[in-house]
GUVEX-413133 format. One line per 4 residues: number of its first residue (from 1); their letters; for each residue x, y, z of C-alpha. Coordinates in nm, 2 decimals, padded with zeros to 4 digits, m for minus. Each point is the difference from the previous one (the first is absolute). Example, Ala and Ser with C-alpha at 12.3 -4.5 7.8 and 13.67 -1.06 7.14 Angstrom:
2
1	as	01.23,m00.45,00.78  00.14,00.34,m00.07 $
//
This chain:
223
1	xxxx	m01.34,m02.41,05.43  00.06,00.28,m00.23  m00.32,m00.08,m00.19  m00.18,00.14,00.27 $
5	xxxx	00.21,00.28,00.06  m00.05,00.18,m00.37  m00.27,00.21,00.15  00.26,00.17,00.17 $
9	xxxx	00.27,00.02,m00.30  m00.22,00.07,m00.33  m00.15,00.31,m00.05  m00.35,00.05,m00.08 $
13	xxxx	00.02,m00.21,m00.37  m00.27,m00.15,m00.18  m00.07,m00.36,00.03  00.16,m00.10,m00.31 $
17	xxxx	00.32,00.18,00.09  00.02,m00.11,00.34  m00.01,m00.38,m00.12  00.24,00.06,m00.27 $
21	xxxx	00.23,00.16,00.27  m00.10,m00.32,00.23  00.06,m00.29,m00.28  00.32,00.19,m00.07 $
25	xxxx	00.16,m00.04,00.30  m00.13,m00.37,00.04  00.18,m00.05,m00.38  00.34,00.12,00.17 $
29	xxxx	m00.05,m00.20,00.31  m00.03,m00.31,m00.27  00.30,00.12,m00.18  00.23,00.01,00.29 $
33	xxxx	m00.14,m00.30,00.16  00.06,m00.25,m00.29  00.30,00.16,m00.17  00.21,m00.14,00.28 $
37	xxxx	m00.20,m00.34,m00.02  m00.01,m00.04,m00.35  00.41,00.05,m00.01  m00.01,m00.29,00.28 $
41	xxxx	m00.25,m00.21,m00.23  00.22,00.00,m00.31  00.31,m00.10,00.15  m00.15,m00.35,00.12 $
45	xxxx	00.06,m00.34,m00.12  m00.38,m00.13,00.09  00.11,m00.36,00.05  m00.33,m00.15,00.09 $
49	xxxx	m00.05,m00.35,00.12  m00.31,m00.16,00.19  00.00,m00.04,00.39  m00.36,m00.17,00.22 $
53	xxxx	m00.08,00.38,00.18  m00.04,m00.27,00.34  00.38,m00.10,m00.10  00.14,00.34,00.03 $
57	xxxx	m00.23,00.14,00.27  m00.13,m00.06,00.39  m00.41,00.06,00.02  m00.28,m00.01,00.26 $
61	xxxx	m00.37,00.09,00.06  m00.12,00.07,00.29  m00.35,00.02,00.21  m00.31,00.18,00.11 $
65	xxxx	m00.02,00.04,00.39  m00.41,m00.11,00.10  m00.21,00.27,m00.11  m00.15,m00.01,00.36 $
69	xxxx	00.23,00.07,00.22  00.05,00.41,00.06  00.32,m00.07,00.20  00.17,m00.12,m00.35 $
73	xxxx	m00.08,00.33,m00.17  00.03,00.36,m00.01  00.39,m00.01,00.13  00.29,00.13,m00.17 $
77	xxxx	00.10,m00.26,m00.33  m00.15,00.05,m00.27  m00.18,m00.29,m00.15  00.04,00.01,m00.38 $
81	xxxx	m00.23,m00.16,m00.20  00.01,m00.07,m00.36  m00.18,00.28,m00.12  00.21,00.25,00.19 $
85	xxxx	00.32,m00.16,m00.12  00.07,00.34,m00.24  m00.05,00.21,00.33  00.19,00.20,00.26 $
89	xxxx	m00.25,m00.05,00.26  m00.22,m00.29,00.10  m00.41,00.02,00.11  00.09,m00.22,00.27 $
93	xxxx	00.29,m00.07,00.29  00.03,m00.27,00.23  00.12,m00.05,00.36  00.29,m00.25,00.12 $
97	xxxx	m00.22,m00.19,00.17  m00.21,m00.05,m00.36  00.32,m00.08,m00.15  00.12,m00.23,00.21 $
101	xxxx	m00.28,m00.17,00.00  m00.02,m00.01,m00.37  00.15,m00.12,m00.29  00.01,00.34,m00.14 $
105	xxxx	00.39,m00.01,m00.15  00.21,00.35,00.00  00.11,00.17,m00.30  00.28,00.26,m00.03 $
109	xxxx	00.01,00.32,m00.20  00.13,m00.12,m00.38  m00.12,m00.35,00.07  m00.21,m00.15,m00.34 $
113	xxxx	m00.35,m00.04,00.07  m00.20,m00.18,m00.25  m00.40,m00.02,00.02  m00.16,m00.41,00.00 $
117	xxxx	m00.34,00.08,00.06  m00.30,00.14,m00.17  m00.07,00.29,m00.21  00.38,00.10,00.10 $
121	xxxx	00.15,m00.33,m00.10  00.34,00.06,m00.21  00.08,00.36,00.14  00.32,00.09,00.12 $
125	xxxx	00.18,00.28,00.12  00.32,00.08,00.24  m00.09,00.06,00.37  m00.02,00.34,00.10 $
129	xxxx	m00.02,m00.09,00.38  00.10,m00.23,00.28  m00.31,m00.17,00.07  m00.21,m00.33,00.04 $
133	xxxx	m00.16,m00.19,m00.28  m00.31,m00.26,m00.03  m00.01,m00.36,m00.16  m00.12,00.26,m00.39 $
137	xxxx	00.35,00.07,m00.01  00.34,m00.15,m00.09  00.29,00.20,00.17  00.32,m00.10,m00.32 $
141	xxxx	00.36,00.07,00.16  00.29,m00.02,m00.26  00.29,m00.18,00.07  00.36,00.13,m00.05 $
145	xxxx	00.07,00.12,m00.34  m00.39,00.08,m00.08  m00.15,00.32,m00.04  m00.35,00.10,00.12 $
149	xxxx	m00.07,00.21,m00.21  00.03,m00.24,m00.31  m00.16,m00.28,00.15  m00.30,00.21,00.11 $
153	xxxx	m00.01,00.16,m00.37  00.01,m00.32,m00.13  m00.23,m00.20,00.18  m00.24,00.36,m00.12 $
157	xxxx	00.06,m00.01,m00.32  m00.14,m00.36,00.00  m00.26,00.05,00.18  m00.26,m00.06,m00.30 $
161	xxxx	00.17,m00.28,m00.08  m00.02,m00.17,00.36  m00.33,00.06,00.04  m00.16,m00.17,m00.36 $
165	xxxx	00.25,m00.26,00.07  m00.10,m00.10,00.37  m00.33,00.18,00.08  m00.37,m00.14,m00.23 $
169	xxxx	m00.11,00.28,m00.12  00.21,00.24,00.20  m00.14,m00.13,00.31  00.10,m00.18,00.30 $
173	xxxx	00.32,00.02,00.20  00.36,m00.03,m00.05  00.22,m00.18,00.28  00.38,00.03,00.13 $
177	xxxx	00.12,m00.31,m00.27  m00.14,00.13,m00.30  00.18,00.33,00.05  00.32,m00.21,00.12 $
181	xxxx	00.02,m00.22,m00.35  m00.04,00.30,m00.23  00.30,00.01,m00.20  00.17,00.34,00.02 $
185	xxxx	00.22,00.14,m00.28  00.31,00.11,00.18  00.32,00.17,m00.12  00.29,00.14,00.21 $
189	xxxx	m00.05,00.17,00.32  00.16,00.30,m00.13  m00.24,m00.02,m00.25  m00.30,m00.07,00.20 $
193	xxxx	00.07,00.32,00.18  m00.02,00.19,m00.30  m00.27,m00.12,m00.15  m00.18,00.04,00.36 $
197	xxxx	00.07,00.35,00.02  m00.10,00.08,m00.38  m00.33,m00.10,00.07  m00.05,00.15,00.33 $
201	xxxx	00.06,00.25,m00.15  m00.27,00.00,m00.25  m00.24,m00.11,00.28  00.13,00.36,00.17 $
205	xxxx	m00.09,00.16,m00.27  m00.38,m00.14,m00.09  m00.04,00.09,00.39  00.10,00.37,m00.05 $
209	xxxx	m00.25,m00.02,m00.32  m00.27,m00.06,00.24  00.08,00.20,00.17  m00.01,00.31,m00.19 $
213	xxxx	m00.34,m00.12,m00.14  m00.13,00.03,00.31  00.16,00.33,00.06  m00.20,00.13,m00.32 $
217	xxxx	m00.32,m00.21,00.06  m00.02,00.03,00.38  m00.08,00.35,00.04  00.38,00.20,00.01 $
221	xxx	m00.08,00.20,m00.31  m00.38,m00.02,m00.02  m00.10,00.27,m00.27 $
//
């Protein structure tokens, strides 16, 4: 990441300079990133209209294989739970033989996974792995013509909103057909795409913003 690579490429600057040199280069990252979006964004129509999100999708949950048995464990699928459903790596894998004799469900890499349970409930992201997931997590697969980016932005932009509407107090769990009879705001696939991208793109960019906090917090440039 060339965050971490400025040691190398800056001379010795203050700390000041060096973050005006680093914010600079973020600011033209931005620039290029959204001037071909934004061109996208104006040219659309935004047609909207109002679809069930179980009406234009396929979803599952899946299992936990018993916590006893050593056999089901420690073997090479990861077992995503809903905590790690931002991550690249899980804490824990199973075996076949704990997934077969499971109802742990399989997810693909850009599958929707959307968090039911706990402190978690209403979290969402995009898989970043092939993997296995428990009964804390609804796996959400498009169908033809819808974008996964947009439905996952969506559903995480009404997150709040979920969550005062079917959780007391913010507490509690969410199940598979509450998240199926939200009513999604969907335009044109060619628009969906766009508007998936744009804000990926945003998300991109708050990660490389915390990422160069922790490059001046951590320790890179102690003074």
């Amino acid at each position: 990441m060339i965050l971490f690579k400025l040691n190398t490429v800056l001379p010795k600057l203050n700390m000041k300079r060096k973050k005006f040199m680093v914010f600079a280069m973020i600011s033209c990252f931005v620039y290029e990133i959204n001037r071909g979006v934004r061109r996208n964004l104006d040219s659309l129509s935004f047609a909207w209209e109002q679809r069930e999100l179980g009406s234009i999708t396929s979803s599952y949950s899946g299992g936990t294989p018993t916590a006893g048995k050593a056999e089901y464990y420690d073997g090479d699928i990861p077992f995503i739970r809903s905590g790690e459903i931002n991550e690249e790596k899980t804490e824990l894998f199973l075996s076949e033989l704990g997934y077969k004799n499971s109802s742990a469900a399989m997810v693909e890499k850009g599958d929707i996974l959307y968090a039911l349970y706990g402190a978690t409930s209403g979290e969402v992201s995009i898989s970043k792995l092939k993997g296995a997931i428990n009964q804390a997590i609804l796996a959400i697969k498009p169908n033809e013509g819808y974008d996964s980016e947009f439905l996952m932005q969506w559903l995480r932009n009404q997150k709040d909103n979920i969550i005062s509407t079917y959780l007391q107090g913010g507490q509690g769990n969410l199940s598979g057909t509450i998240v199926k009879s939200l009513k999604v705001d969907i335009t044109t696939y060619d628009e969906q795409q766009a508007i998936g991208a744009y804000f990926r793109n945003l998300d991109n960019l708050i990660t490389l913003h915390q990422r160069e906090s922790t490059y001046f917090t951590g320790g890179f440039y102690a003074e």
